[in-house]
N, CA, C and O atoms as a MOPAC input file, in Angstrom:
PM7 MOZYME 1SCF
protein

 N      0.85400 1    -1.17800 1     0.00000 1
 C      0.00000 1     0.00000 1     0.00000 1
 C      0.90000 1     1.24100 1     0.00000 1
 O      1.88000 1     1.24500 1     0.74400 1
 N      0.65900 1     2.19200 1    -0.70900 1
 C      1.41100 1     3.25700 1    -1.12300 1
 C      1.24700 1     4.37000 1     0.16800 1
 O      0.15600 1     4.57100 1     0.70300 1
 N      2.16500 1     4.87000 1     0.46700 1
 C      1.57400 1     6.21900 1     1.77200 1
 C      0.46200 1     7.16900 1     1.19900 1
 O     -0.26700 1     7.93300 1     1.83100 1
 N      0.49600 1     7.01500 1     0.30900 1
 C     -1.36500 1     8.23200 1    -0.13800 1
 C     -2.47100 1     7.64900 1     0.60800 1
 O     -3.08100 1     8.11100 1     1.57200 1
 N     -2.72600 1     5.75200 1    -0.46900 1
 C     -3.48000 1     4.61300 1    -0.23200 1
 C     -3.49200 1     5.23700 1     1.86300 1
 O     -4.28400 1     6.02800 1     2.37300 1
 N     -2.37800 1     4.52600 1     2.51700 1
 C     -2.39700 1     4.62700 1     3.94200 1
 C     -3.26100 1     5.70900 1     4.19700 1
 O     -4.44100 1     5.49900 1     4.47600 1
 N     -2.77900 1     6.88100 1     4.12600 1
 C     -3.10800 1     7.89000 1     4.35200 1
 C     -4.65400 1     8.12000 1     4.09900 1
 O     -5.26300 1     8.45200 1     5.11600 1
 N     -5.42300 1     8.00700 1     2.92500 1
 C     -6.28100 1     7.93700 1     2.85000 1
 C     -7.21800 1     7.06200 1     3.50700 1
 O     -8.38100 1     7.46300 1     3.45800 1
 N     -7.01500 1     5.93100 1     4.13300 1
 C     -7.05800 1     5.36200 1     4.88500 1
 C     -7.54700 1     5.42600 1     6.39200 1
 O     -8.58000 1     5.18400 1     7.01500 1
 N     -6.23600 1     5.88900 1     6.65600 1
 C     -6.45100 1     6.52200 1     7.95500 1
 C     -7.34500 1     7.78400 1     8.67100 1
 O     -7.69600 1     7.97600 1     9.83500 1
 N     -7.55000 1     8.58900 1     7.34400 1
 C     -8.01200 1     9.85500 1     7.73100 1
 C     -9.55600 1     9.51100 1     7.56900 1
 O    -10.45800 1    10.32200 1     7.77600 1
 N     -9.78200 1     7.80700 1     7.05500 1
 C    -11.26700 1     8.05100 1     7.09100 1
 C    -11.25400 1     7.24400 1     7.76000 1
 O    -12.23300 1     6.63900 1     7.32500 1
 N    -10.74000 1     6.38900 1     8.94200 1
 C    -11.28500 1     6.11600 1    10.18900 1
 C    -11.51400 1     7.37500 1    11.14000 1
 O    -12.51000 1     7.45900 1    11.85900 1
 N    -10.35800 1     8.50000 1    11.08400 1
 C    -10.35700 1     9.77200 1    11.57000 1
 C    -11.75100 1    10.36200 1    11.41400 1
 O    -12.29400 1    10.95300 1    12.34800 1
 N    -12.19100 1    10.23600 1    10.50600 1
 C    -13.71500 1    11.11000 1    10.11800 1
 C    -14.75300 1    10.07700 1    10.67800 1
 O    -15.92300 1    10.41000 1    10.86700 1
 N    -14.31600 1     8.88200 1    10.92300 1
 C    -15.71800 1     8.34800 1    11.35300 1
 C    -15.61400 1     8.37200 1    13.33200 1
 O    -16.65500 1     8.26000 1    13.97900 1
 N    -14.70000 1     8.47700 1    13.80200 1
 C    -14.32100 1     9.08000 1    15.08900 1
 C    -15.10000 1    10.56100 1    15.38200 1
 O    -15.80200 1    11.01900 1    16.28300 1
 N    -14.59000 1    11.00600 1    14.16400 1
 C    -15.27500 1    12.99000 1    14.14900 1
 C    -16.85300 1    12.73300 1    14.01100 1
 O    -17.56600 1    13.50400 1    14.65300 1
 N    -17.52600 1    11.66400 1    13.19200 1
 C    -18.70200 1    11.25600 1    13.14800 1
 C    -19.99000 1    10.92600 1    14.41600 1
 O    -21.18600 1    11.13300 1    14.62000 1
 N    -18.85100 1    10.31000 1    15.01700 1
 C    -19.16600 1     9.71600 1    16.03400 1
 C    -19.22700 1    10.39200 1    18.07900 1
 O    -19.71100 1    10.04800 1    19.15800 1
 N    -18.32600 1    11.55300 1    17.45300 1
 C    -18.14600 1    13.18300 1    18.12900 1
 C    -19.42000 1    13.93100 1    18.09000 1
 O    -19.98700 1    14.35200 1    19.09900 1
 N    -19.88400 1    14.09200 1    16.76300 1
 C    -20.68400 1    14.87900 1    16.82900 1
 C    -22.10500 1    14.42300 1    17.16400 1
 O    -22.98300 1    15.28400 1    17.21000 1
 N    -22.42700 1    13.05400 1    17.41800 1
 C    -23.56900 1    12.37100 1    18.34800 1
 C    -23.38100 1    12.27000 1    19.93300 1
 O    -24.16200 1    11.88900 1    20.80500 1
 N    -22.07000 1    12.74700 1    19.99600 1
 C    -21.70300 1    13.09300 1    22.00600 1
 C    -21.67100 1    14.31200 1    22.41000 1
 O    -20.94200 1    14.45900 1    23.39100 1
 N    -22.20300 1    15.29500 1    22.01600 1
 C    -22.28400 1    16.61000 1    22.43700 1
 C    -22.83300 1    16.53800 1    23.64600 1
 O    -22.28000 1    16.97000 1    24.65700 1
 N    -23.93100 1    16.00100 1    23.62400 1
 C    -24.70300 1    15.94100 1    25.26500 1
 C    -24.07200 1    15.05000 1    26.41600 1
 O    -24.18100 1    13.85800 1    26.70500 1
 N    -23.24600 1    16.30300 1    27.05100 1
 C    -22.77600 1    15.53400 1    28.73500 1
 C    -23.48700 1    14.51700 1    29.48200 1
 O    -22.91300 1    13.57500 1    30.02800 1
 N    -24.84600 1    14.72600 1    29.50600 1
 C    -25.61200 1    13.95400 1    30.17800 1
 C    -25.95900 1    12.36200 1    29.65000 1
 O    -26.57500 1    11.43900 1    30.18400 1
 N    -25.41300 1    12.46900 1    28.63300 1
 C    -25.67300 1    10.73200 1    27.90100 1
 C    -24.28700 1    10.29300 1    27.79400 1
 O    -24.04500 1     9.10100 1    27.98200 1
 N    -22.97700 1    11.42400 1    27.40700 1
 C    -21.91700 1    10.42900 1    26.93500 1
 C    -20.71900 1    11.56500 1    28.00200 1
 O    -20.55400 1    12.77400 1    27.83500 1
 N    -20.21600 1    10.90000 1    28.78800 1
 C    -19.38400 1    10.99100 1    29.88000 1
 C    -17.95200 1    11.67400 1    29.54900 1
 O    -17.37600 1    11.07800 1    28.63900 1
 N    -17.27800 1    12.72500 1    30.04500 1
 C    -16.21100 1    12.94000 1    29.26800 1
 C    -15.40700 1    12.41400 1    28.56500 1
 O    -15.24800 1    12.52900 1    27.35000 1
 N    -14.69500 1    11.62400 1    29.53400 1
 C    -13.94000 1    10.28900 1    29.12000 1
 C    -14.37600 1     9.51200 1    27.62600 1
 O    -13.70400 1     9.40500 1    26.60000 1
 N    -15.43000 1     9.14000 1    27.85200 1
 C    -15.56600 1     8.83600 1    26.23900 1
 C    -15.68400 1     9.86900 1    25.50600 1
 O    -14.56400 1     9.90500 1    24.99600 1
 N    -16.14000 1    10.57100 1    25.16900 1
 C    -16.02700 1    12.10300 1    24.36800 1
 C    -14.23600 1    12.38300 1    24.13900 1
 O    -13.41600 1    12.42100 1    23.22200 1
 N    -14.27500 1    12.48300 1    25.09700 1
 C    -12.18800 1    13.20100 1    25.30800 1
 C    -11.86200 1    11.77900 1    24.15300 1
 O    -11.43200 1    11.90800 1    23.00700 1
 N    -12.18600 1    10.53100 1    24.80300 1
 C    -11.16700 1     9.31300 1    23.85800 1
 C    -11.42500 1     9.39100 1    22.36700 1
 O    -10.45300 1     9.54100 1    21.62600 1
 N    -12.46900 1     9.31500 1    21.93300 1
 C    -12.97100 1     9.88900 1    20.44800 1
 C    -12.10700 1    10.72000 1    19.99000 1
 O    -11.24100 1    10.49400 1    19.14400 1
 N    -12.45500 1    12.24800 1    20.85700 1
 C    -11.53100 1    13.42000 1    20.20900 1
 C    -10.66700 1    12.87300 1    19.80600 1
 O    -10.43100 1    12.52100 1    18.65000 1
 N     -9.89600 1    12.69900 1    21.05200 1
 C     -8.23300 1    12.18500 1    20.64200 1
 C     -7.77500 1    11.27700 1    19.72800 1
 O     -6.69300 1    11.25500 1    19.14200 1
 N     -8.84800 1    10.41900 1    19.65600 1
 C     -8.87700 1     9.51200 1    18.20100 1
 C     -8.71500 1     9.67900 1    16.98400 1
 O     -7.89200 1     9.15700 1    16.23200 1
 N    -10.15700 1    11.02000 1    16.61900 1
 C     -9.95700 1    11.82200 1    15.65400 1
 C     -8.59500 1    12.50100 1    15.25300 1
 O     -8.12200 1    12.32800 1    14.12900 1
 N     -8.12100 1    13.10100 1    15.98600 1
 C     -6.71800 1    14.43000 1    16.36300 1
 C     -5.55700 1    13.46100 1    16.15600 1
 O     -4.64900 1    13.92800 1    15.46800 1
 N     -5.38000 1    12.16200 1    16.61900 1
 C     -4.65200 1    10.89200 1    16.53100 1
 C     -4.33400 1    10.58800 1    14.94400 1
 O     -3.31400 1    10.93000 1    14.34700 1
 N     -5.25100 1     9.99400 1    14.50400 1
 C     -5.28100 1     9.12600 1    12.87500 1
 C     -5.41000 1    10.40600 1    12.12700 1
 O     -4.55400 1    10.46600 1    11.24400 1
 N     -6.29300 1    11.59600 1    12.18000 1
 C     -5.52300 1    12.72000 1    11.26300 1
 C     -3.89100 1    12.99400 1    11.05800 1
 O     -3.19500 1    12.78500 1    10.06400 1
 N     -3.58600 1    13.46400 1    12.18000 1
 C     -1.99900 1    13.55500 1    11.99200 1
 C     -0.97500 1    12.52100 1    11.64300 1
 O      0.05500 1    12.66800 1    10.98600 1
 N     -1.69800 1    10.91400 1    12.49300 1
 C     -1.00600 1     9.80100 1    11.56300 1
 C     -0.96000 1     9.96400 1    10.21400 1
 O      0.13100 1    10.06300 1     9.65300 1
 N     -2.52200 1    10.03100 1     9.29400 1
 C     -2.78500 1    10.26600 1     8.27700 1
 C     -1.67100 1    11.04600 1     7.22900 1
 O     -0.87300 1    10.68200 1     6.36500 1
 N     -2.15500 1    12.46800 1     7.90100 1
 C     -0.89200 1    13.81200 1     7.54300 1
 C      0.40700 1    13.38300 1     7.49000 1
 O      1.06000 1    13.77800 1     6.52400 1
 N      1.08300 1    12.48500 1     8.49700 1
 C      2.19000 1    11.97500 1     8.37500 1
 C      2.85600 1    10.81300 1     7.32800 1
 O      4.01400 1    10.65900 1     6.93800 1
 N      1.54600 1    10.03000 1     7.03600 1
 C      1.71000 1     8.55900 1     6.07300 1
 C      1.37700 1     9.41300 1     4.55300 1
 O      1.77600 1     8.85700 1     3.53000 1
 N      0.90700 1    10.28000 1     4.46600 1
 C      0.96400 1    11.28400 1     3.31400 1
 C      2.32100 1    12.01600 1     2.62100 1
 O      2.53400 1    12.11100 1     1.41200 1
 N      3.57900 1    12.73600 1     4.22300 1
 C      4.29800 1    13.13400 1     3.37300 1
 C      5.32400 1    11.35300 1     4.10200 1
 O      6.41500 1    11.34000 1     4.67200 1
 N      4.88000 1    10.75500 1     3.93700 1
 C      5.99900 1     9.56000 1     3.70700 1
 C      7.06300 1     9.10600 1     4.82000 1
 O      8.01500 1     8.34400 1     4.64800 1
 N      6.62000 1     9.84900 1     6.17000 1
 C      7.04600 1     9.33300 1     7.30300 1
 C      6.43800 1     8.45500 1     7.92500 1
 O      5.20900 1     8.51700 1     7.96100 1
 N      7.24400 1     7.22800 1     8.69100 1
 C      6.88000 1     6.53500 1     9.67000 1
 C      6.61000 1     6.82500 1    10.48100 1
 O      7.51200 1     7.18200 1    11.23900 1
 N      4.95200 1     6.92000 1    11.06100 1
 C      4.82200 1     7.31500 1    12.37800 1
 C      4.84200 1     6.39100 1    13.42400 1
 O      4.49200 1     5.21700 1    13.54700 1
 N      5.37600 1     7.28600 1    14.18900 1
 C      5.78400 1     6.51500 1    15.81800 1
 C      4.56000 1     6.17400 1    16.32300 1
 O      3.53300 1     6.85100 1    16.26400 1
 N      4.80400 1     4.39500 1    17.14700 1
 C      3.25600 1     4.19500 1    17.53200 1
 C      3.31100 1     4.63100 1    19.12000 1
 O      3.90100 1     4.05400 1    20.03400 1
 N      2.61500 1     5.67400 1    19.15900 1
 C      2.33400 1     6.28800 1    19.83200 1
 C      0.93700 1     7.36900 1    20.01700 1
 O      0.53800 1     7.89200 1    18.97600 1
 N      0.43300 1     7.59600 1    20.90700 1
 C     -0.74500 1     7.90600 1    21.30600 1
 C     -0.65400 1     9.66200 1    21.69200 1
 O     -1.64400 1    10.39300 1    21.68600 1
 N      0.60300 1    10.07000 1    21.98000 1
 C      0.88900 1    11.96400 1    22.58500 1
 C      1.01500 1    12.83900 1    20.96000 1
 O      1.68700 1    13.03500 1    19.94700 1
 N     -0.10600 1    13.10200 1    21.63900 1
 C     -0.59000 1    14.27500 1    20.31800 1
 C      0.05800 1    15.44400 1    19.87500 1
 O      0.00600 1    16.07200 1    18.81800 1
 N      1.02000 1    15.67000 1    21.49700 1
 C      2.11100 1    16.91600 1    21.41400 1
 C      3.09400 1    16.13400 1    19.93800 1
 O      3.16200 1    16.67700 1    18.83500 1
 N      3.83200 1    14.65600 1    20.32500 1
 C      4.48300 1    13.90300 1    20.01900 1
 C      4.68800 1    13.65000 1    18.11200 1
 O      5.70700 1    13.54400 1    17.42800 1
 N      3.28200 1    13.62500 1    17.76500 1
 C      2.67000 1    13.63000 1    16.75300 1
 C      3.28700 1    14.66000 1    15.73700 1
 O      3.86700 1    14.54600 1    14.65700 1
 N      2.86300 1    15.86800 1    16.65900 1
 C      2.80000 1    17.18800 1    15.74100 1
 C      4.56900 1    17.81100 1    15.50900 1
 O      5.12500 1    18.42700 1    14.60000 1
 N      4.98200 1    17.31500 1    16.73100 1
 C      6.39700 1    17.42400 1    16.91700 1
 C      7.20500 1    16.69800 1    15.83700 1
 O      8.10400 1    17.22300 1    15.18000 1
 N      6.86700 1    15.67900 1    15.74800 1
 C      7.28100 1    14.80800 1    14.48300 1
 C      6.86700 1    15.22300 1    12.98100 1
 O      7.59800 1    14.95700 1    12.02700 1
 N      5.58900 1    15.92400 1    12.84300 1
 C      5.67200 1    16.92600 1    11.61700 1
 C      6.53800 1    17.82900 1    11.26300 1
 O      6.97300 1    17.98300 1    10.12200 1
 N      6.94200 1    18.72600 1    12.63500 1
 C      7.54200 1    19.98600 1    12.40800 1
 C      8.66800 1    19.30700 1    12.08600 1
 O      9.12600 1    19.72000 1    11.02100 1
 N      9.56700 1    18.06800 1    12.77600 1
 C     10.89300 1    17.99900 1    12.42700 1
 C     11.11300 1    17.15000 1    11.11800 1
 O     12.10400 1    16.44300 1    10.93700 1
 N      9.94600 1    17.31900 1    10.11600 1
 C     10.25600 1    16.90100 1     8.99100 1
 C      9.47600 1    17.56300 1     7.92200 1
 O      8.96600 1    17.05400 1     6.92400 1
 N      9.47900 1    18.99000 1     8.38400 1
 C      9.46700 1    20.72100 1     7.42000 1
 C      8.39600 1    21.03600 1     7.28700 1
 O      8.19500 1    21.98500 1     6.53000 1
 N      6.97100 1    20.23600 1     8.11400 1
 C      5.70600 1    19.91400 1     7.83400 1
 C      4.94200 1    20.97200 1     9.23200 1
 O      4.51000 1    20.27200 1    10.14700 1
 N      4.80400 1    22.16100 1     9.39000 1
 C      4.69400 1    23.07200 1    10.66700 1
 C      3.19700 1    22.92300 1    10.98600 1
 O      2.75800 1    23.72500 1    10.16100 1
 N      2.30200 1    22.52600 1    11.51100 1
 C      1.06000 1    22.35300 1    12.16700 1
 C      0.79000 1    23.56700 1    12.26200 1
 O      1.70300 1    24.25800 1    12.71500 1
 N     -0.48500 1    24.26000 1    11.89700 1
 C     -0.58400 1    25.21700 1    12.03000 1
 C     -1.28500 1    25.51700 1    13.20900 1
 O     -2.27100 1    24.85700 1    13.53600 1
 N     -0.66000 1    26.90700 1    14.19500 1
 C     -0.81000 1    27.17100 1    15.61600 1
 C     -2.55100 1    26.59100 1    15.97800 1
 O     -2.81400 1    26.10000 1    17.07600 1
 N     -3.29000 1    26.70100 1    15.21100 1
 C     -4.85100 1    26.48200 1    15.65300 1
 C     -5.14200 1    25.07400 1    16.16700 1
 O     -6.23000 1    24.69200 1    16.60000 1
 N     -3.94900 1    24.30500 1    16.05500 1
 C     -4.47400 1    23.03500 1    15.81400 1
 C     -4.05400 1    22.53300 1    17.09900 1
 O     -4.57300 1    21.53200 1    17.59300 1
 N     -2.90500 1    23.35200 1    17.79900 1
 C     -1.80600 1    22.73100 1    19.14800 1
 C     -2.77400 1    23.01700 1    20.08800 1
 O     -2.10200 1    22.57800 1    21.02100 1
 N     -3.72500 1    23.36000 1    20.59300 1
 C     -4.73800 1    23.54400 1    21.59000 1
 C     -5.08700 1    21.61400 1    21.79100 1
 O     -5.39200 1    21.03600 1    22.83300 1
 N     -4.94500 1    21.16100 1    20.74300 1
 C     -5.80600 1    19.82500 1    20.72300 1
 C     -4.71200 1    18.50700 1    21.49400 1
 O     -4.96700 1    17.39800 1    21.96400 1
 N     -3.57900 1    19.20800 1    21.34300 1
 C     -2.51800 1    18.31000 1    22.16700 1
 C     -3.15400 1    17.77100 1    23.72600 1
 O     -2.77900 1    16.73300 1    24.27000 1
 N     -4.12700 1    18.66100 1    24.26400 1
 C     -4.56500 1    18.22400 1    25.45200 1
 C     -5.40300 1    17.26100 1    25.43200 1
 O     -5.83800 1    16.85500 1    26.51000 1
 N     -5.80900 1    16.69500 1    24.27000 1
 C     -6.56700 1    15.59200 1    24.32500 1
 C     -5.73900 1    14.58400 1    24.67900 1
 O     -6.46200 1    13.76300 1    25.24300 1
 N     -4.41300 1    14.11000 1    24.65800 1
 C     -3.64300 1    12.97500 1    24.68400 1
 C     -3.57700 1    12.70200 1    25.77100 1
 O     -2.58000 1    11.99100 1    25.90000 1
 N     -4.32300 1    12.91800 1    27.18600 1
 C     -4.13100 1    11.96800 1    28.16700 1
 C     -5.91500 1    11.54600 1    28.07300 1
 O     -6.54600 1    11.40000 1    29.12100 1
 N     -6.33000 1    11.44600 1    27.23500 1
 C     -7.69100 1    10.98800 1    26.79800 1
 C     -7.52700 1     9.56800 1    25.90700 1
 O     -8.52500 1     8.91100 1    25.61100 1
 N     -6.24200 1     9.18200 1    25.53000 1
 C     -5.60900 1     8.01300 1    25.13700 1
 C     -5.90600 1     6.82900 1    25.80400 1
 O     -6.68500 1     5.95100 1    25.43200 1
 N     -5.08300 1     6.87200 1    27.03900 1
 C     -4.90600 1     6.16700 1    27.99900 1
 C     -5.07200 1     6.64600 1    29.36400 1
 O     -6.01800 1     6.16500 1    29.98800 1
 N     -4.69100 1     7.08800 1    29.66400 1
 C     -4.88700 1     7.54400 1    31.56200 1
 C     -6.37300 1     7.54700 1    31.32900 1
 O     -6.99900 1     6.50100 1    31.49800 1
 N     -7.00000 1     8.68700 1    30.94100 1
 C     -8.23400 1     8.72700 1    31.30100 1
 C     -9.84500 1     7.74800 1    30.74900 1
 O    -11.04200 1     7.94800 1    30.95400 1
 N     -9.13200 1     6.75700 1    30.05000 1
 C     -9.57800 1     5.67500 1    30.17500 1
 C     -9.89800 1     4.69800 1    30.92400 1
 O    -10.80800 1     3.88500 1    30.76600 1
 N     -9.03100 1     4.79200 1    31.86600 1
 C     -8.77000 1     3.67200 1    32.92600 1
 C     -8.90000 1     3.88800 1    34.65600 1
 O     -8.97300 1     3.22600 1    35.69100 1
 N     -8.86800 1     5.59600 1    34.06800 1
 C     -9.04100 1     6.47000 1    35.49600 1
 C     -9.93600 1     7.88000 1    35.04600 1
 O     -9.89900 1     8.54900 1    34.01300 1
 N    -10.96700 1     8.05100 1    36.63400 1
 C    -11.63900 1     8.95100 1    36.46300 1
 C    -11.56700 1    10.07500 1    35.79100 1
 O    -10.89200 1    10.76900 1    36.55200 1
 N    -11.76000 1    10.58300 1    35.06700 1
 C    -11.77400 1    12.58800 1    34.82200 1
 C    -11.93400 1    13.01600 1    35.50900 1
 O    -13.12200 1    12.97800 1    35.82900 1
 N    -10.99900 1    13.84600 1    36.44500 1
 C    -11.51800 1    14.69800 1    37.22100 1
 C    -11.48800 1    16.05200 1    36.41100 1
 O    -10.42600 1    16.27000 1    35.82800 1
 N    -12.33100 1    16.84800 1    36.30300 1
 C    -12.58700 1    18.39000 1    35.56200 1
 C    -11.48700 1    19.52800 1    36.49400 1
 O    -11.23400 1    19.68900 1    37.68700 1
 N    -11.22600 1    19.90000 1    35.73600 1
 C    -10.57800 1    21.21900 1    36.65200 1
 C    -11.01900 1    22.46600 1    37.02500 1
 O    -10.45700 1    23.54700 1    37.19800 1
 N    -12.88700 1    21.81700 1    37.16800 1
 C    -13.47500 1    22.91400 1    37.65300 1
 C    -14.29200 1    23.80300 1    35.94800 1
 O    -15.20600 1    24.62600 1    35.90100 1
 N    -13.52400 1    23.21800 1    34.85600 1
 C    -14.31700 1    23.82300 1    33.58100 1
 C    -14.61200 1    22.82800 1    32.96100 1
 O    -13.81600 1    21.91000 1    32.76500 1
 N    -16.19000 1    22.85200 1    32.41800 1
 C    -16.66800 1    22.10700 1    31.70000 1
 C    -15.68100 1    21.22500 1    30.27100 1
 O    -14.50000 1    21.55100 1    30.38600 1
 N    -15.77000 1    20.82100 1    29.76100 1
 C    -15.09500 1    20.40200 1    28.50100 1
 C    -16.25700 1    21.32400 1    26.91400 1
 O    -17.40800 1    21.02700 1    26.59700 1
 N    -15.38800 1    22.36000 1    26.31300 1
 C    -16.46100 1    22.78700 1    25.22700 1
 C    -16.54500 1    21.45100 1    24.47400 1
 O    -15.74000 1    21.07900 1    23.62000 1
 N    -17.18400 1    21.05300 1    24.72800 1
 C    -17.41100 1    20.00400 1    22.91300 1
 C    -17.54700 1    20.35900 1    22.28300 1
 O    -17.01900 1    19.82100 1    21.31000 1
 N    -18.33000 1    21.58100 1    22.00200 1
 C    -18.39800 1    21.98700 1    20.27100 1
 C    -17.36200 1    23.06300 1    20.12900 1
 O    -17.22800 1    23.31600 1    18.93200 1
 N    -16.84200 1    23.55000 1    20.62900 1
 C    -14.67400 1    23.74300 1    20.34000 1
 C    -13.95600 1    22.91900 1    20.47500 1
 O    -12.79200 1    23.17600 1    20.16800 1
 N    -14.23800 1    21.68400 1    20.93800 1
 C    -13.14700 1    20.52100 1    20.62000 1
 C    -13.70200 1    19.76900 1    18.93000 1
 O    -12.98900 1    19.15200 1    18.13900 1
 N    -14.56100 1    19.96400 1    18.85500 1
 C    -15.64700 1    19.49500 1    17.68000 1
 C    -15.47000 1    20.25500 1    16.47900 1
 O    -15.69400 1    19.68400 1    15.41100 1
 N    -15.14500 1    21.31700 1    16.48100 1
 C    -14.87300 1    22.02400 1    15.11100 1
 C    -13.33000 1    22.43700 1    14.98100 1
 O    -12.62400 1    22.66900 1    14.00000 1
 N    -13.07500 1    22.43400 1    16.43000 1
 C    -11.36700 1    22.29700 1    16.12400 1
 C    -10.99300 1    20.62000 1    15.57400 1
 O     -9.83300 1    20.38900 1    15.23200 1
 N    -11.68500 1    19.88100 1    15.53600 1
 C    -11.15000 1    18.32400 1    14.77300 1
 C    -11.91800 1    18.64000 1    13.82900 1
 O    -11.61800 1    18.14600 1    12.74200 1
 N    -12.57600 1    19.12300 1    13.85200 1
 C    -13.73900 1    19.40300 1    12.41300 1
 C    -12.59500 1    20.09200 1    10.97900 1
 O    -12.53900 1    19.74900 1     9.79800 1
 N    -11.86700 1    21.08300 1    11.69400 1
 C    -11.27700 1    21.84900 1    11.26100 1
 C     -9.74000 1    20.89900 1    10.61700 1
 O     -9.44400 1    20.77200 1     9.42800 1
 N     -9.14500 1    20.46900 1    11.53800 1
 C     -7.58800 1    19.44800 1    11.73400 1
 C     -8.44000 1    18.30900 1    10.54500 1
 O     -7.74500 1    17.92200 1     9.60500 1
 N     -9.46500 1    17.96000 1    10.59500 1
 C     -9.82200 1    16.76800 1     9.48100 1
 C     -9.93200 1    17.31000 1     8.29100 1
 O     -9.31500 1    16.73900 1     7.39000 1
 N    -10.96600 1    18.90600 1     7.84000 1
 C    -10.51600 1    19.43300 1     7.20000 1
 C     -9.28400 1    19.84500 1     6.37400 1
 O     -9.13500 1    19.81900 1     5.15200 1
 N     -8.66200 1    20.12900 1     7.09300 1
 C     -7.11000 1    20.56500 1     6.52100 1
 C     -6.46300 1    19.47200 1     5.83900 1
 O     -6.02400 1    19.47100 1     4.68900 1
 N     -6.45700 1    18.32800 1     6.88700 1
 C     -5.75400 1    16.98500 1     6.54900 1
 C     -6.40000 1    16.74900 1     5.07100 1
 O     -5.59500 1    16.72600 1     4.14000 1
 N     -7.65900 1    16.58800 1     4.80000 1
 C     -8.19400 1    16.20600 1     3.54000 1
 C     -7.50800 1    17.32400 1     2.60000 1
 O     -6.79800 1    17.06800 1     1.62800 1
 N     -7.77000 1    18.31000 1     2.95900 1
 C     -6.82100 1    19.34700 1     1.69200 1
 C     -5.70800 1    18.92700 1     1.33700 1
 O     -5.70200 1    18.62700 1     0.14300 1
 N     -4.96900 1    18.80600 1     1.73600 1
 C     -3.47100 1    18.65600 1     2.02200 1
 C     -3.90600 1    16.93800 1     1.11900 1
 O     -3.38700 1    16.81000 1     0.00900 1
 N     -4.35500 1    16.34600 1     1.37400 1
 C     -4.34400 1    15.21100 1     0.65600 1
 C     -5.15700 1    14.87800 1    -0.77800 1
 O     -5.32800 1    13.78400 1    -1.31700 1
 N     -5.60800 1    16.25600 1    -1.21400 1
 C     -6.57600 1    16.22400 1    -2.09200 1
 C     -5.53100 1    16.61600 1    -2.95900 1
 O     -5.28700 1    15.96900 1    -3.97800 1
 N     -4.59900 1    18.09400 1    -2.48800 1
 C     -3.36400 1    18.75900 1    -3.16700 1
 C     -2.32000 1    17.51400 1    -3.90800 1
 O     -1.80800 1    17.57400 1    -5.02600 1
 N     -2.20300 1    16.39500 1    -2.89000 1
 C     -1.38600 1    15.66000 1    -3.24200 1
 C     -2.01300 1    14.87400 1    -4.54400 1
 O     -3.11500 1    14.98500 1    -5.08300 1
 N     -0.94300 1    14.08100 1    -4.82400 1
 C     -1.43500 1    13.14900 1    -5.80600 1
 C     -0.64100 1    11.74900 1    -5.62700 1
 O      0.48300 1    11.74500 1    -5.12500 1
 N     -1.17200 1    10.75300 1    -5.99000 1
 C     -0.25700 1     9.38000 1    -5.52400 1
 C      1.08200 1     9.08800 1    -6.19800 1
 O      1.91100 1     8.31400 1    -5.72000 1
 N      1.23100 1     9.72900 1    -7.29100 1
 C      2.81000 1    10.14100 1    -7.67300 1
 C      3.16800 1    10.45100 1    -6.98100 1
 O      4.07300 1     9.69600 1    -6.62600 1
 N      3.01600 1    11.63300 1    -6.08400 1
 C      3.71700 1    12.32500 1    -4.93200 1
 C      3.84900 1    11.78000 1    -3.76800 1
 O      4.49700 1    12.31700 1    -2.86900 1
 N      3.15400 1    10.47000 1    -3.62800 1
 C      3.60800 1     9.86100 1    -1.96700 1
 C      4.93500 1     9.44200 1    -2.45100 1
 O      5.32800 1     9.18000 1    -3.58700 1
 N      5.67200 1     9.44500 1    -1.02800 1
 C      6.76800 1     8.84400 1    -1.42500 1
 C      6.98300 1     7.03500 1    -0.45600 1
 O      7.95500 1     6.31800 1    -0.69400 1

């Protein structure tokens, strides 16, 4: 499978995560923790995506800081709107397995929701620009 093929791939499990976001808006039915793990799901396989596009191996790994860090050091700069979403990555694991405690502020869902709305967006551009000649 070619890194486009991957890529394309990946970014549409990413969209069905973002799919699946936008039926958890309501706190009262779907619990942070699951909401947060989604996000991070979404925010996750996009940037994998973004990454299996320009032809890097991504690290298996779950830190979203980690992710984006690994773009920049291969000429690929995340654009600032998107690093807010790094806080989803203890929505991976820790807070799977252990309570959420809030820090006193609600979680926006629908700013975590259009900021992946947005990061899935982009990712599809960026892969629409490309062409499968161009994976490497």
């Amino acid at each position: 499978m070619s890194d486009h093929e991957h890529s394309v791939m990946v970014l549409a499990m990413a969209r069905k995560d973002l799919k699946a976001l936008s039926a958890m808006l309501d706190a009262g039915t779907f619990d942070d923790e699951i909401f947060g793990f989604h996000a991070q799901q979404t925010a996750e396989k996009a940037l994998k995506a973004w990454l299996s596009l320009v032809g890097v191996e991504y690290p298996k790994v779950h830190d979203l800081d980690e992710l984006m860090a690994t773009l920049a050091d291969h000429g690929v700069p995340v654009p600032e709107q998107f690093s807010e979403l790094a806080e989803l990555t203890d929505f991976a694991v820790q807070f799977r397995y252990e309570a959420f405690e809030s820090l006193g502020e609600e979680m926006d869902r629908s700013k975590v929701l259009k900021q992946l709305t947005d990061l899935v967006a982009y990712v599809t551009e960026v892969l629409a620009r490309s062409r499968p000649s161009d994976a490497r």
